[in-house]
ZAFIRO-9110 format. One record per residue: residue in three letters; chain; z, x, y of N, C-alpha, C in turn. Coordinates in nm, 4 decimals, padded with zeros to 6 digits. Each point is the difference from the previous one (the first is absolute). Layout:
<nodes>
<aa:ALA, ch:A, nup:Z, neast:X, nnorth:Y, caup:Z, caeast:X, canorth:Y, cup:Z, ceast:X, cnorth:Y>
...
</nodes>
This chain:
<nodes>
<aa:UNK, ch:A, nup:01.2736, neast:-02.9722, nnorth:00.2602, caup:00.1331, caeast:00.0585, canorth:00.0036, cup:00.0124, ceast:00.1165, cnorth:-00.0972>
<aa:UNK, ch:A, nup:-00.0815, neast:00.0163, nnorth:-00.1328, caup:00.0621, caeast:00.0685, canorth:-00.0736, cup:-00.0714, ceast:00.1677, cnorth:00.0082>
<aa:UNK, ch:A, nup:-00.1109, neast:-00.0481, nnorth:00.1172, caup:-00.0817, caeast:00.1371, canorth:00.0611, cup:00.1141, ceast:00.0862, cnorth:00.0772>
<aa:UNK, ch:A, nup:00.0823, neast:-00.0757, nnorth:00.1328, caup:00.1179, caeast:00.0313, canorth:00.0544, cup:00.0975, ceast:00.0679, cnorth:-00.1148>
<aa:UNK, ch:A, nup:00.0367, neast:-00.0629, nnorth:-00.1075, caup:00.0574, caeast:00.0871, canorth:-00.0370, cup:00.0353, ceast:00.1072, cnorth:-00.0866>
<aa:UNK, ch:A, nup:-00.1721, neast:-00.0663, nnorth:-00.0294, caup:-00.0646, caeast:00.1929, canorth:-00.0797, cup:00.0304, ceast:00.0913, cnorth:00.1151>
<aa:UNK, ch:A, nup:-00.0808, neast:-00.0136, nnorth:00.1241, caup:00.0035, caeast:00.1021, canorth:00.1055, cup:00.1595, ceast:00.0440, cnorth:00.0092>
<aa:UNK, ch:A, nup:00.1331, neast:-00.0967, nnorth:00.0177, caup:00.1209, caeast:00.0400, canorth:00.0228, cup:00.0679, ceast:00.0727, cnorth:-00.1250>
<aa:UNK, ch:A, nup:-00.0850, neast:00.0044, nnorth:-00.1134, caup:00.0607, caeast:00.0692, canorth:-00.1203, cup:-00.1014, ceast:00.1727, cnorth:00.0168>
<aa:UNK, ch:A, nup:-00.1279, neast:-00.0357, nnorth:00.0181, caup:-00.0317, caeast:00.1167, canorth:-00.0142, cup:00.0366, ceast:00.0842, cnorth:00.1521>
<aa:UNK, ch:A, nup:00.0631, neast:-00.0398, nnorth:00.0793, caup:00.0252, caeast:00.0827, canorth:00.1243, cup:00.1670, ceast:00.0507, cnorth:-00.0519>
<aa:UNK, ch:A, nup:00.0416, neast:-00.1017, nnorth:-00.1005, caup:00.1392, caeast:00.0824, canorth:00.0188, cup:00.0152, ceast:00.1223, cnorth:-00.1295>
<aa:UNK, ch:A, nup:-00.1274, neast:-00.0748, nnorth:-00.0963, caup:-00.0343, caeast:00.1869, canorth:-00.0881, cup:00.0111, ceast:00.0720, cnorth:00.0626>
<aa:UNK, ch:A, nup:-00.1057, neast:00.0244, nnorth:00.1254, caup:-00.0581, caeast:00.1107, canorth:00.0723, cup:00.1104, ceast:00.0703, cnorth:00.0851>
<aa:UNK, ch:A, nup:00.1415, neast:-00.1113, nnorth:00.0182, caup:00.0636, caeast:00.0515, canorth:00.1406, cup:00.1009, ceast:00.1384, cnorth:-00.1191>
<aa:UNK, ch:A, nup:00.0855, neast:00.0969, nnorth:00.1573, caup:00.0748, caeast:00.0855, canorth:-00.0947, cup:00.1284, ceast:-00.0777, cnorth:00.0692>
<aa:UNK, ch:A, nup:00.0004, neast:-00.0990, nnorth:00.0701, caup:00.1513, caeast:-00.0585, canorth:00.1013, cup:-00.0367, ceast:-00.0901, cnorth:00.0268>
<aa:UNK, ch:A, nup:00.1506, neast:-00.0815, nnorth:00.0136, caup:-00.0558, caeast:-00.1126, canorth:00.0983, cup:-00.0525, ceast:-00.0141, cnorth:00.1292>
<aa:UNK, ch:A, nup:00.0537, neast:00.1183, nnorth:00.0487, caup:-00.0690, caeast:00.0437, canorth:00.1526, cup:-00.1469, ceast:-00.0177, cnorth:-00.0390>
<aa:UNK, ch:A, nup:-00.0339, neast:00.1006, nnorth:-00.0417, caup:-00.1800, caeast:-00.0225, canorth:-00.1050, cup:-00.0703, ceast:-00.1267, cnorth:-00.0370>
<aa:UNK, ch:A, nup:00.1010, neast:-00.1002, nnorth:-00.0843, caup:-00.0333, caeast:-00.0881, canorth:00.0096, cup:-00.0196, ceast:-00.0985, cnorth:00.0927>
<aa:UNK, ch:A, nup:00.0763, neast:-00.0146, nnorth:00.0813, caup:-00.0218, caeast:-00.0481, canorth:00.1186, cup:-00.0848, ceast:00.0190, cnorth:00.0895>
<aa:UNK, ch:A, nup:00.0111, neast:00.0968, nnorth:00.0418, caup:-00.1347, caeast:00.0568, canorth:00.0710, cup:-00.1548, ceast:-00.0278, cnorth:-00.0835>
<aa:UNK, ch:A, nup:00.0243, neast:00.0134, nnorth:-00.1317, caup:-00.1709, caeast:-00.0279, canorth:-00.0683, cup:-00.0147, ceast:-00.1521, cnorth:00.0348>
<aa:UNK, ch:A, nup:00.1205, neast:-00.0978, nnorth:-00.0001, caup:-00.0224, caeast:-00.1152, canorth:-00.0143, cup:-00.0212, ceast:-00.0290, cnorth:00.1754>
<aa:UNK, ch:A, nup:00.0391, neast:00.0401, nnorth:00.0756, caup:00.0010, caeast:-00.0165, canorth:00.1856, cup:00.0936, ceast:-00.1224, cnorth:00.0416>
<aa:UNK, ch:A, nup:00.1349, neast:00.0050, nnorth:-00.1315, caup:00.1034, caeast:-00.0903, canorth:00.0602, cup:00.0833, ceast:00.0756, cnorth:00.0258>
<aa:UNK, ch:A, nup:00.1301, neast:-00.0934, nnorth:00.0214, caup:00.1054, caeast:00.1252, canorth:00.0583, cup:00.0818, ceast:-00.0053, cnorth:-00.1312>
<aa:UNK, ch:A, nup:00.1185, neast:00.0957, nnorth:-00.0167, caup:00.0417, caeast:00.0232, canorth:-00.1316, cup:00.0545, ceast:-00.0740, cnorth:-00.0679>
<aa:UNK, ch:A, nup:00.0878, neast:-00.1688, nnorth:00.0845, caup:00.0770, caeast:-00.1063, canorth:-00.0258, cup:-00.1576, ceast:-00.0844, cnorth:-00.0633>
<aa:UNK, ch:A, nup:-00.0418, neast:-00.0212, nnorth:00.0382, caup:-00.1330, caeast:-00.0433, canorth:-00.0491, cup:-00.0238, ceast:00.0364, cnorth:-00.1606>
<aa:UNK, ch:A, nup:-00.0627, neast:00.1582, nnorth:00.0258, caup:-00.0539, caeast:00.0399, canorth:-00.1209, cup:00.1290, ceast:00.0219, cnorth:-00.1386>
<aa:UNK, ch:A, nup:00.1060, neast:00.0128, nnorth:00.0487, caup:00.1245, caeast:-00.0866, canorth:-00.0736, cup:00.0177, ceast:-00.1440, cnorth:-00.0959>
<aa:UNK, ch:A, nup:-00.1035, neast:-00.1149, nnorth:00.1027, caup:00.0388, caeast:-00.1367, canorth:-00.0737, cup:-00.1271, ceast:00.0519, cnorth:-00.0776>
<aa:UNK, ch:A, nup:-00.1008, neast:00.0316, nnorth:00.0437, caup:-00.1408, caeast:-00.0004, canorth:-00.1137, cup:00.0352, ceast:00.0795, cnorth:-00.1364>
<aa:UNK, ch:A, nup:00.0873, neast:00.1014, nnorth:00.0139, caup:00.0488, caeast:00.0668, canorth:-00.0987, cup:00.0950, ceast:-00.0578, cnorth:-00.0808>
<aa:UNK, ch:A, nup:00.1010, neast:-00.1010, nnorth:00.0542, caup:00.0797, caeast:-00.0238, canorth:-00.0767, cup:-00.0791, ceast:-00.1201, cnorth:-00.0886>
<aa:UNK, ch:A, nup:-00.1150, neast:-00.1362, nnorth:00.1278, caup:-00.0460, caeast:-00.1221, canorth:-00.0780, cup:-00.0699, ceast:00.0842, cnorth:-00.1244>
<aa:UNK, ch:A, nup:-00.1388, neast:00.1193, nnorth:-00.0279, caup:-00.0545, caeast:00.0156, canorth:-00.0703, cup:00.0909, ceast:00.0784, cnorth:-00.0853>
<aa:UNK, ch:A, nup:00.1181, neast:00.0431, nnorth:-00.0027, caup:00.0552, caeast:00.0529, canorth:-00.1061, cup:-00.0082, ceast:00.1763, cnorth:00.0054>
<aa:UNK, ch:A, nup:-00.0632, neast:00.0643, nnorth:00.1090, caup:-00.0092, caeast:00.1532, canorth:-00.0038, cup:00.0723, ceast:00.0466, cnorth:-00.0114>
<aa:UNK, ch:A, nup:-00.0164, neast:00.1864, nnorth:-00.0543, caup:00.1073, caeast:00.0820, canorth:-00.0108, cup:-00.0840, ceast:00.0993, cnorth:00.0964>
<aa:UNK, ch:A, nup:00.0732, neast:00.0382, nnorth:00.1636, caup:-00.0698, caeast:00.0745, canorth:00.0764, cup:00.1407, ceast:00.1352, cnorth:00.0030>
<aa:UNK, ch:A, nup:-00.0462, neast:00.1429, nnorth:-00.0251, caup:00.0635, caeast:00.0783, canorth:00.0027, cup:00.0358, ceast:-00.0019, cnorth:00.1593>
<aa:UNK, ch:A, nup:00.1256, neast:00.0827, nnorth:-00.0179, caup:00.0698, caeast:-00.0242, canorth:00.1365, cup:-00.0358, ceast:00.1548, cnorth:00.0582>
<aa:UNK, ch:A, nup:-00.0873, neast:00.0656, nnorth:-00.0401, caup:-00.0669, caeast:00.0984, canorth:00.0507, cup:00.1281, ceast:00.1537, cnorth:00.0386>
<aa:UNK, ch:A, nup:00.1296, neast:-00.0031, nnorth:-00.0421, caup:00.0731, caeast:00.1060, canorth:00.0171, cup:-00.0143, ceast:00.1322, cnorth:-00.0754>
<aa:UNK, ch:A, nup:-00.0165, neast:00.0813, nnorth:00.0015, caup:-00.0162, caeast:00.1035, canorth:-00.0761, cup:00.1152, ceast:00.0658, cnorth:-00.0877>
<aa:UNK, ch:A, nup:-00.0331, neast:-00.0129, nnorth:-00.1337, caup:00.0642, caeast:-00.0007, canorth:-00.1097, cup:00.0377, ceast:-00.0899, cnorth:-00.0421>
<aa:UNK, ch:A, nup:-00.0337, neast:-00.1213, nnorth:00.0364, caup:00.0598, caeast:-00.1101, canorth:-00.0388, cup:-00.1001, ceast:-00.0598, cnorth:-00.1369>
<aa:UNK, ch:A, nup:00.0622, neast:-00.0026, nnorth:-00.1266, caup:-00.0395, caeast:-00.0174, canorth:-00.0894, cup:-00.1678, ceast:-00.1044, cnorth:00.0108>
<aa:UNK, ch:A, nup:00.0704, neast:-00.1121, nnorth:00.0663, caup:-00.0968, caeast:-00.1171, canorth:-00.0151, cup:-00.0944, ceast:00.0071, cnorth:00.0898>
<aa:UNK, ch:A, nup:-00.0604, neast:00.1682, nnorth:00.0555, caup:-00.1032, caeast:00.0473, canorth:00.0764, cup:-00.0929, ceast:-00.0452, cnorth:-00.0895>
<aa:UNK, ch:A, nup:-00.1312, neast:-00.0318, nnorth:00.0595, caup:-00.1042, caeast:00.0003, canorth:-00.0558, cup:-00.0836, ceast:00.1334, cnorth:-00.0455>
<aa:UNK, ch:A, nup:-00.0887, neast:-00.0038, nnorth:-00.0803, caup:-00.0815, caeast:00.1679, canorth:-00.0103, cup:-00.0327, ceast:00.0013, cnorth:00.1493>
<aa:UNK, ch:A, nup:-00.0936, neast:-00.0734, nnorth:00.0680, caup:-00.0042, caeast:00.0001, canorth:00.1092, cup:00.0594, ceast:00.1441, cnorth:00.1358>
<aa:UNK, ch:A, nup:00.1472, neast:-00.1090, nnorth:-00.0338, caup:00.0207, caeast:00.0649, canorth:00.0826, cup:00.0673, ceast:00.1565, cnorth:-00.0611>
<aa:UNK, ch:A, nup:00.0510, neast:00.0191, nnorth:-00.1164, caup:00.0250, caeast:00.1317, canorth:-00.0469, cup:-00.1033, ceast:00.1369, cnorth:00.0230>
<aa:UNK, ch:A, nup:-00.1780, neast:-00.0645, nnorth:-00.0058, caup:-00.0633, caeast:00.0319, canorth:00.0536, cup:-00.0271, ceast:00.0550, cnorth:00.1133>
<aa:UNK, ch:A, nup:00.0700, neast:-00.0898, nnorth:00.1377, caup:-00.0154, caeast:00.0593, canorth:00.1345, cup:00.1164, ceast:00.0894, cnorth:00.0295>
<aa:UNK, ch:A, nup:00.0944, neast:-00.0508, nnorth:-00.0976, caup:00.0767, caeast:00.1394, canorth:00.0702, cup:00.0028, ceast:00.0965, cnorth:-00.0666>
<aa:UNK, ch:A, nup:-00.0805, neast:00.0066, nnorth:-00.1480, caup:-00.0537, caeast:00.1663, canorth:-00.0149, cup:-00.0854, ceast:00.0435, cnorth:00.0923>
<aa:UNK, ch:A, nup:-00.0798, neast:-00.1169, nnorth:00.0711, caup:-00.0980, caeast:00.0640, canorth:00.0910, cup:00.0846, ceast:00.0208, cnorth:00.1416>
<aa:UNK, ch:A, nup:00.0821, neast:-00.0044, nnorth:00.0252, caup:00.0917, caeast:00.0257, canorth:00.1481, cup:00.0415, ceast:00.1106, cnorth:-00.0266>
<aa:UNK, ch:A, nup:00.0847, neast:00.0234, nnorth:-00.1280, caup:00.0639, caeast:00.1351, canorth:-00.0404, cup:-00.1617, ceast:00.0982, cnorth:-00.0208>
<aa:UNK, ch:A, nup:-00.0681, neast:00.0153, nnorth:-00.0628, caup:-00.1569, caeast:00.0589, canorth:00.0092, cup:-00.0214, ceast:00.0329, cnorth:00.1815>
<aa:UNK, ch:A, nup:-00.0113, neast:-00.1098, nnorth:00.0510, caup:-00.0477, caeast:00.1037, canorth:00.1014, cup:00.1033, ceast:00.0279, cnorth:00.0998>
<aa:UNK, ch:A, nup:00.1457, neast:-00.0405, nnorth:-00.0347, caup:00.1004, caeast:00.0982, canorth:00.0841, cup:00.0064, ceast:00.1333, cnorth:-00.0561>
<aa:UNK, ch:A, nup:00.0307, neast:00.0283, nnorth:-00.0948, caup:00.0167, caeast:00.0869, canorth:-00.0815, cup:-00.1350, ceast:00.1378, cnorth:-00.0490>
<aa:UNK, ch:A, nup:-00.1075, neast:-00.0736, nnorth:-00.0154, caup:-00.0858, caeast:00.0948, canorth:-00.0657, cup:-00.1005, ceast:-00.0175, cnorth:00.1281>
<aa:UNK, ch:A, nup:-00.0148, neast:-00.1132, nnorth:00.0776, caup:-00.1364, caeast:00.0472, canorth:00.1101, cup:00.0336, ceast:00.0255, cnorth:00.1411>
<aa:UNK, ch:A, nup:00.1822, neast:-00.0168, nnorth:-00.0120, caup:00.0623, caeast:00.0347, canorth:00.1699, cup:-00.0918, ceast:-00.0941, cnorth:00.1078>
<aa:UNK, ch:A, nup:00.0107, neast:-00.1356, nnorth:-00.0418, caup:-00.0284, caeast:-00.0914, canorth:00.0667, cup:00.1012, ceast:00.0000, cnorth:00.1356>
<aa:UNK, ch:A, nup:00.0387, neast:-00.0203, nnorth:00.0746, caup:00.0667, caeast:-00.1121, canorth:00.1237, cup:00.0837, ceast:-00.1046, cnorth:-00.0790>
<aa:UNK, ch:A, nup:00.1422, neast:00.0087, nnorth:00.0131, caup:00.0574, caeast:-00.1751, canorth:-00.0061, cup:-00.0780, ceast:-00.1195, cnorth:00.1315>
<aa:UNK, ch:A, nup:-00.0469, neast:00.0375, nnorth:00.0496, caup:-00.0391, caeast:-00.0865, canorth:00.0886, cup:-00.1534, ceast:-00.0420, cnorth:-00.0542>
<aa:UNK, ch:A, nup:-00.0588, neast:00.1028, nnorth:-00.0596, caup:-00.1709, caeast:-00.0312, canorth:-00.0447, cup:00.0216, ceast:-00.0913, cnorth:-00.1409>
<aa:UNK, ch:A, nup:00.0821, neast:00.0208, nnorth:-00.0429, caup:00.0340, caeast:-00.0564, canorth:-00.1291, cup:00.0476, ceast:-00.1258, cnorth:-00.0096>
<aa:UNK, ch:A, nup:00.0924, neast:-00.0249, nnorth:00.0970, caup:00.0488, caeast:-00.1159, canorth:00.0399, cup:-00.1077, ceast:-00.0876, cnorth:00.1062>
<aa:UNK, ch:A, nup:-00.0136, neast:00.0448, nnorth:00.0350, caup:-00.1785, caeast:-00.1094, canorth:00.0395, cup:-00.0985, ceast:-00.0620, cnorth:-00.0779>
<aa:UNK, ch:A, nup:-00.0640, neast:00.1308, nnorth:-00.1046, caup:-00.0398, caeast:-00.0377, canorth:-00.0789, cup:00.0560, ceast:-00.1310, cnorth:-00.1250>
<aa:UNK, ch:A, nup:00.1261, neast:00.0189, nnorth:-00.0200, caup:00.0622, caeast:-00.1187, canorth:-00.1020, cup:00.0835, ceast:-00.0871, cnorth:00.1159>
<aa:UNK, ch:A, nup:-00.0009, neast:00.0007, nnorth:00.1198, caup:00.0743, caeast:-00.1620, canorth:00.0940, cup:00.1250, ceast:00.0419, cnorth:-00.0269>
<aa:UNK, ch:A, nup:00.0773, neast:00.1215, nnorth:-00.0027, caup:00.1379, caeast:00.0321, canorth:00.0008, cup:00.0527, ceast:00.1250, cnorth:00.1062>
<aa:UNK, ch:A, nup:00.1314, neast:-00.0203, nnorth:00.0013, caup:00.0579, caeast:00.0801, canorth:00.0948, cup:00.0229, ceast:00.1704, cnorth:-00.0548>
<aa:UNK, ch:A, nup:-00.0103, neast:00.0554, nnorth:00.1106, caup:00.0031, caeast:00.1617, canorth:-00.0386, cup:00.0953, ceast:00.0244, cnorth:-00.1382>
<aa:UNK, ch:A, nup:00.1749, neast:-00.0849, nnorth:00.1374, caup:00.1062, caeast:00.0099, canorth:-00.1395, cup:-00.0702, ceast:-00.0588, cnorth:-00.1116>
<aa:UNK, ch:A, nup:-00.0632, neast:-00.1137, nnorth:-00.0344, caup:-00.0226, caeast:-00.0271, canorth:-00.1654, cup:-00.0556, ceast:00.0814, cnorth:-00.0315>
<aa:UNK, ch:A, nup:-00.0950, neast:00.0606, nnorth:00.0232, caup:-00.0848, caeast:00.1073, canorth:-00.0485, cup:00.0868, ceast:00.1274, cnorth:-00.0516>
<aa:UNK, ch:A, nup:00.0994, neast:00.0478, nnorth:00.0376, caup:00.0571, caeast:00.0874, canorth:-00.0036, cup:00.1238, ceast:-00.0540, cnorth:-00.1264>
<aa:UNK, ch:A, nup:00.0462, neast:-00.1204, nnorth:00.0394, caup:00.0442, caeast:-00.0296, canorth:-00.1078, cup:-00.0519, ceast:-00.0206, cnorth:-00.1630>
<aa:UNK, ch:A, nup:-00.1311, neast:-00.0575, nnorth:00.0208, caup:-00.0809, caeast:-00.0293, canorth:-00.1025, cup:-00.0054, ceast:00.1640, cnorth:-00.0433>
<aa:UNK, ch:A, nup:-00.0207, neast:00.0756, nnorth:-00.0058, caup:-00.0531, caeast:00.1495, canorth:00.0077, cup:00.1241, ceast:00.0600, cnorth:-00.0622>
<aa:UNK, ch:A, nup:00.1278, neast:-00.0090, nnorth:00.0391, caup:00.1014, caeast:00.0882, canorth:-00.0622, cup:00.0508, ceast:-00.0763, cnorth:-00.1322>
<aa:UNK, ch:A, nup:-00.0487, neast:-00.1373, nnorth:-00.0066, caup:00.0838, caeast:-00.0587, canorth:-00.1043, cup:-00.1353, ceast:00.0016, cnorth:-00.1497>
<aa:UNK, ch:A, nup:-00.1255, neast:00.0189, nnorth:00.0648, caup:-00.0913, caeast:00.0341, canorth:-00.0860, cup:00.0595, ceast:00.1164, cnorth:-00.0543>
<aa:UNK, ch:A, nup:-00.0189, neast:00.0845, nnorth:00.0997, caup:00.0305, caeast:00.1803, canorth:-00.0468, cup:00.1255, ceast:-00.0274, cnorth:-00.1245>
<aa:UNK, ch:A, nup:00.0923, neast:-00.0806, nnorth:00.0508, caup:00.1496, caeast:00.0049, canorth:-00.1296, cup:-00.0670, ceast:-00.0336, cnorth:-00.1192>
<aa:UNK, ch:A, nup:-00.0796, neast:-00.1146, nnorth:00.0692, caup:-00.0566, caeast:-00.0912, canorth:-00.1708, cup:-00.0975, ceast:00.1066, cnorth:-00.0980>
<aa:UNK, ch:A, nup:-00.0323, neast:00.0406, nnorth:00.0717, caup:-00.1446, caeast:00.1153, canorth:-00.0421, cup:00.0955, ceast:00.1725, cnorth:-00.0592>
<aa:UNK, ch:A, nup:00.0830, neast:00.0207, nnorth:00.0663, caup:00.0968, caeast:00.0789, canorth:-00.0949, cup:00.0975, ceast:-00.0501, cnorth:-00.1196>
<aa:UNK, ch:A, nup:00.0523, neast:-00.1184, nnorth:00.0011, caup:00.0329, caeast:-00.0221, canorth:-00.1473, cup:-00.1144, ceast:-00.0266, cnorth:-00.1001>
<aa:UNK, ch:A, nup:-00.0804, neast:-00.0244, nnorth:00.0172, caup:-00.1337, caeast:00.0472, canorth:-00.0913, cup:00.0073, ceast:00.1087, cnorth:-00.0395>
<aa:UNK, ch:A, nup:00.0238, neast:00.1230, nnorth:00.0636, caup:-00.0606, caeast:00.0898, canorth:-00.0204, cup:00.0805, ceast:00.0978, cnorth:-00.1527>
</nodes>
């Protein structure tokens, strides 16, 4: 048992969502829900800007904003590549761009 739930801890490091997580685990999301709540996880809810993002995922959406922005990717090539819809892509991309100008 306690192999199971090394594997269910180190899959929910790795995830950037529960969508993510779920899918790494191949249950459905009510599922990967009770495993999260019995072992005690904290799985980011994968929204962008949302504080309790993982590096992870802060990561992919510098890389969404990167290649909307600087390699004139496709919302559609982009969104294939990461399992999301054109609109997220486009969303992910303008709210980077805000985040990436108050930096500046």
């Amino acid at each position: 048992m306690e192999n199971k739930e090394q594997w269910i801890r180190d899959t929910a490091a790795q995830s950037t969502s529960w969508k993510d997580f779920s899918e790494r685990l191949g249950y459905s999301y009510q599922t990967a829900r009770v495993w999260s709540m019995r072992y005690n996880l904290d799985i980011p809810d994968g929204r962008v800007g949302n504080p309790s993002g993982s590096p992870k995922q802060a990561e992919r959406n510098h890389d969404i904003w990167h290649r909307r922005y600087n390699l004139d990717e496709t919302l559609q090539s982009i969104g294939e590549r990461y399992g999301i819809t054109r609109q997220r892509v486009l969303a992910i991309a303008k709210r980077e761009a805000k985040r990436l100008a108050k930096e500046v």
